[in-house]
C-alpha positions as CSV (number, residue, x, y, z in Angstrom):
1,X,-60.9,43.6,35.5
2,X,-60.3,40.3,37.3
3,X,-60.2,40.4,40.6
4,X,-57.8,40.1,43.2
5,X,-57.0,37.4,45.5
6,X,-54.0,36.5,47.6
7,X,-54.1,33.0,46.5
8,X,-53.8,33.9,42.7
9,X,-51.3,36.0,44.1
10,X,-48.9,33.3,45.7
11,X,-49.8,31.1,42.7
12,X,-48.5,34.0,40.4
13,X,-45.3,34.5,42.7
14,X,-44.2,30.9,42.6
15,X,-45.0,30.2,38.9
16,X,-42.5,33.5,38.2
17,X,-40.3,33.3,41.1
18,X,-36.8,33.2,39.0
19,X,-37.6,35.6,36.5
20,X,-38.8,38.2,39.4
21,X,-35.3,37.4,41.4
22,X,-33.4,38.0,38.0
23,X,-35.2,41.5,37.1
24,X,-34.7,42.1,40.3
25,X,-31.2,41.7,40.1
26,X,-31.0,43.6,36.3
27,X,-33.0,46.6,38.0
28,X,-30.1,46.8,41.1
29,X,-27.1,46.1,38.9
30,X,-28.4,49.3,36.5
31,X,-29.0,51.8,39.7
32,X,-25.5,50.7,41.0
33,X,-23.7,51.2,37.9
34,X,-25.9,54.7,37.3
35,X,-25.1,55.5,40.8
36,X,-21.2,54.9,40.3
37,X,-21.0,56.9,37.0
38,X,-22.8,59.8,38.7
39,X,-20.6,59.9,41.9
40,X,-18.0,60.2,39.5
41,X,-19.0,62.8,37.4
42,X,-21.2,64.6,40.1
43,X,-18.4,64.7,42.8
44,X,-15.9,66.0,40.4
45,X,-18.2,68.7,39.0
46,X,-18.7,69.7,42.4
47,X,-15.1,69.8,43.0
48,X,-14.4,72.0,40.4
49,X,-16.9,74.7,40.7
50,X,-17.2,74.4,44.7
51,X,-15.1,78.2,44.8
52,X,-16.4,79.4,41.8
53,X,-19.0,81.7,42.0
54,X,-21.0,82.0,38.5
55,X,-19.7,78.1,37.3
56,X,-21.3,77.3,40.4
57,X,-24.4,78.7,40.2
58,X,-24.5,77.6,36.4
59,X,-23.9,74.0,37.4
60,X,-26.4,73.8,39.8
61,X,-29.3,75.7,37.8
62,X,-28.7,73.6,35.1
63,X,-28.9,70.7,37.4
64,X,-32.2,72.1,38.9
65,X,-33.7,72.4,35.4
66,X,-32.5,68.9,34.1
67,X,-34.2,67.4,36.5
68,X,-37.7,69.3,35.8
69,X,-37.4,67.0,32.6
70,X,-40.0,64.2,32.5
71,X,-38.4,61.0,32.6
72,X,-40.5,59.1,29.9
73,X,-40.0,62.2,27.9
74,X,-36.2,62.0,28.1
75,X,-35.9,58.2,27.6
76,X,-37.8,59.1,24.4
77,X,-35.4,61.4,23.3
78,X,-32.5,59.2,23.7
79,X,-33.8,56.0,22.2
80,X,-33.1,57.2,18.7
81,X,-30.0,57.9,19.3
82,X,-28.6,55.5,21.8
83,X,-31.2,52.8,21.0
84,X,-32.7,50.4,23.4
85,X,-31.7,49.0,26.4
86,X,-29.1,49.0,28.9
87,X,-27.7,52.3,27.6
88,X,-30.1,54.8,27.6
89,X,-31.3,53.5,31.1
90,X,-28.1,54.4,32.0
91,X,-27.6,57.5,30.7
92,X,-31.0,59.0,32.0
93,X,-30.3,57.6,35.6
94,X,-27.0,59.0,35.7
95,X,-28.5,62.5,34.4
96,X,-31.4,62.7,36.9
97,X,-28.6,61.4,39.8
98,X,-26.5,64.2,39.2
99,X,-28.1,67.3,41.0
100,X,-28.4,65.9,44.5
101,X,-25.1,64.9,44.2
102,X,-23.2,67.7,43.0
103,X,-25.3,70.2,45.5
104,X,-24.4,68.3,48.7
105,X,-20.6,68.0,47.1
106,X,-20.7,71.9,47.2
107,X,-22.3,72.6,50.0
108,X,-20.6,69.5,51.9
109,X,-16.9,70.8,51.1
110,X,-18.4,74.9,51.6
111,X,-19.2,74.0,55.5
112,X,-16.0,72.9,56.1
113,X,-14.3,75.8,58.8
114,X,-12.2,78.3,57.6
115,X,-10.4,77.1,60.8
116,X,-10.0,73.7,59.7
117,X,-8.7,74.6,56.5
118,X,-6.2,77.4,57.9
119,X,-4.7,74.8,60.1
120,X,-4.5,72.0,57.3
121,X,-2.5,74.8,55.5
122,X,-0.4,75.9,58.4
123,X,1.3,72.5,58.9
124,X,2.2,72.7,55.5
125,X,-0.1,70.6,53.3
126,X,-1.0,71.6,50.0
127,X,-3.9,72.6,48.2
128,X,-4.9,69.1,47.1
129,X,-4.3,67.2,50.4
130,X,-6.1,69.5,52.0
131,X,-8.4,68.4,49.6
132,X,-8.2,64.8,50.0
133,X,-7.5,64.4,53.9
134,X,-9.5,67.1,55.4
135,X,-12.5,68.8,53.0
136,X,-13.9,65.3,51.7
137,X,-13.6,63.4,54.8
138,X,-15.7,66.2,56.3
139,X,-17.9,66.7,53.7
140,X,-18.7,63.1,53.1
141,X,-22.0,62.4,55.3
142,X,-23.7,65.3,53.2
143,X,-22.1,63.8,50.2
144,X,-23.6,60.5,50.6
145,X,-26.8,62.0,51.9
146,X,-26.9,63.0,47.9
147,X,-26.2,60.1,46.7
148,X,-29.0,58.6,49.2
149,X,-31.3,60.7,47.8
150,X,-30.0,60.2,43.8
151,X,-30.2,56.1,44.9
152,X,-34.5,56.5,45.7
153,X,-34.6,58.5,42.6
154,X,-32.8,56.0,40.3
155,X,-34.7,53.0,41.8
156,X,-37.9,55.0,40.5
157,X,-37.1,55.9,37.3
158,X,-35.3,52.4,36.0
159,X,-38.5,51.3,36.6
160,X,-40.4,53.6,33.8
161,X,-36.5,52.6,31.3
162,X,-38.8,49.6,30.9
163,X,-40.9,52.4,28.0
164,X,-37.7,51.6,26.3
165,X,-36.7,47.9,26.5
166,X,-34.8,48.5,30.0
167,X,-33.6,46.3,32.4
168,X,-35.8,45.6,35.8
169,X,-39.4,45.6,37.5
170,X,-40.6,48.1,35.3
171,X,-41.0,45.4,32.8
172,X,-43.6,43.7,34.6
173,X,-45.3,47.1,35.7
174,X,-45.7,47.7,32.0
175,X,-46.8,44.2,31.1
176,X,-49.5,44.8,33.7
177,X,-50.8,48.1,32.9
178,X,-50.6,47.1,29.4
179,X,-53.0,43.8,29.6
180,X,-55.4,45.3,32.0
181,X,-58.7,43.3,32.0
182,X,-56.5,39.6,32.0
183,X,-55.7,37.1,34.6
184,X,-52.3,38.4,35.7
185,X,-52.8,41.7,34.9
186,X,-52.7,43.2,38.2
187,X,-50.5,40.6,39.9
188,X,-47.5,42.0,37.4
189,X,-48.7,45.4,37.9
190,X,-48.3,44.9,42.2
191,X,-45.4,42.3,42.1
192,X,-43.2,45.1,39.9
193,X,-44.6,47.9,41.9
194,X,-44.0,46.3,45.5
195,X,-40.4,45.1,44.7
196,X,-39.4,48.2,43.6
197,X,-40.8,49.8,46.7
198,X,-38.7,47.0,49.0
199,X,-35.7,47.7,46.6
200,X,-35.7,51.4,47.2
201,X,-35.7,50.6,51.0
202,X,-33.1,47.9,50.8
203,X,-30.4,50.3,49.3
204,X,-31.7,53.0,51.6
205,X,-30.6,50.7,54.6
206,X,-27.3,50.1,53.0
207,X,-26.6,53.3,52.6
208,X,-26.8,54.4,56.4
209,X,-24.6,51.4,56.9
210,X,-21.9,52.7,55.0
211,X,-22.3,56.2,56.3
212,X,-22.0,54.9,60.0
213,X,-19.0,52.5,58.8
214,X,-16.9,55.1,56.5
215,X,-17.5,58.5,58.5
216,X,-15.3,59.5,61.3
217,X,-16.9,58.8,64.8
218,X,-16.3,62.8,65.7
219,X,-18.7,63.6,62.6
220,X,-21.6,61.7,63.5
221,X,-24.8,63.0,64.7
């Protein structure tokens, strides 16, 4: 293998620097979207089976064993039938987001106090804005704790959608692991890798600033 050296390195970083800022961009844009669709999806689920025993539990195995799935495995699985691309990218991100984000839905909106909720009731609101203006306000830092944790899975596994034509750094992760032995082999192997790694962080950072700018002072820890 050719080896290393920081100079190559810079070389390599400069030569590539707008296509790196673009599949950077193409790897954020697909997490966002995933993470959007599976906030959707996962805090409606979580709605709907949060005082329901068995659909409960159902949801959440289900979820739990989903997520045993190996990624490359799945994205194989779909490209037959949704092709390649954008959309099966999607599709797996949004299925391996769903479990941390439906279980913190349930168990954000089950802590809620029975007190809270008798009160909300006993000045007369119903059953939905109870719903609306006291369970979810409450339950939103544990909420978006699951959707913290669904964002640093998403950021990992776009990067392996690259095993079927997928937007982001995992293209040049491939590139390098596939062409080991050349020039640039590990430079597209580390550049991919590393930017994911800072991208992962990024988005972690933005996602304690909107927890400490969209949840009520009185719930903060």
């Amino acid at each position: 293998m050719t080896g290393f050296s920081w100079e190559g390195l810079m070389t390599f970083l400069r030569r590539r620097g707008e296509d790196i800022v673009q599949l950077t961009i193409d790897h954020l844009v697909v997490v966002l979207i995933s993470l959007v669709l599976a906030m959707i999806i996962g805090i409606a689920l979580g709605i709907a089976v949060r005082d329901r025993r068995f659909a409960r539990s159902a949801v959440l195995t289900a979820s739990a064993v989903a997520i045993t799935i190996p990624s490359l495995a799945l994205l194989a699985l779909l490209s037959p039938v949704l092709g390649l691309g954008w959309l099966p990218t999607v599709v797996a991100l949004v299925f391996y987001s769903l479990l941390p984000i439906v279980r913190n839905t349930v168990v954000g909106l089950r802590e809620v106090p029975v007190s809270v909720l008798e009160a909300a009731r006993g000045v007369g609101m119903g059953s939905s804005r109870v719903l609306l203006t006291v369970q979810l306000p409450i339950a939103w830092p544990v909420i978006l704790t699951g959707v913290r944790v669904a964002a640093q899975l998403t950021v990992g596994i776009a990067a392996i959608a690259a095993y079927v034509a997928g937007p982001g750094l995992g293209e040049y992760i491939f590139k390098g692991l596939s062409s080991l032995g050349s020039k640039n082999a590990l430079n597209y192997a580390l550049t991919g890798t590393v930017v994911v790694i800072l991208l992962a962080l990024a988005l972690d950072g933005l996602f304690v600033l909107i927890s400490r700018f969209t949840t009520s002072r009185g719930l903060r820890a």
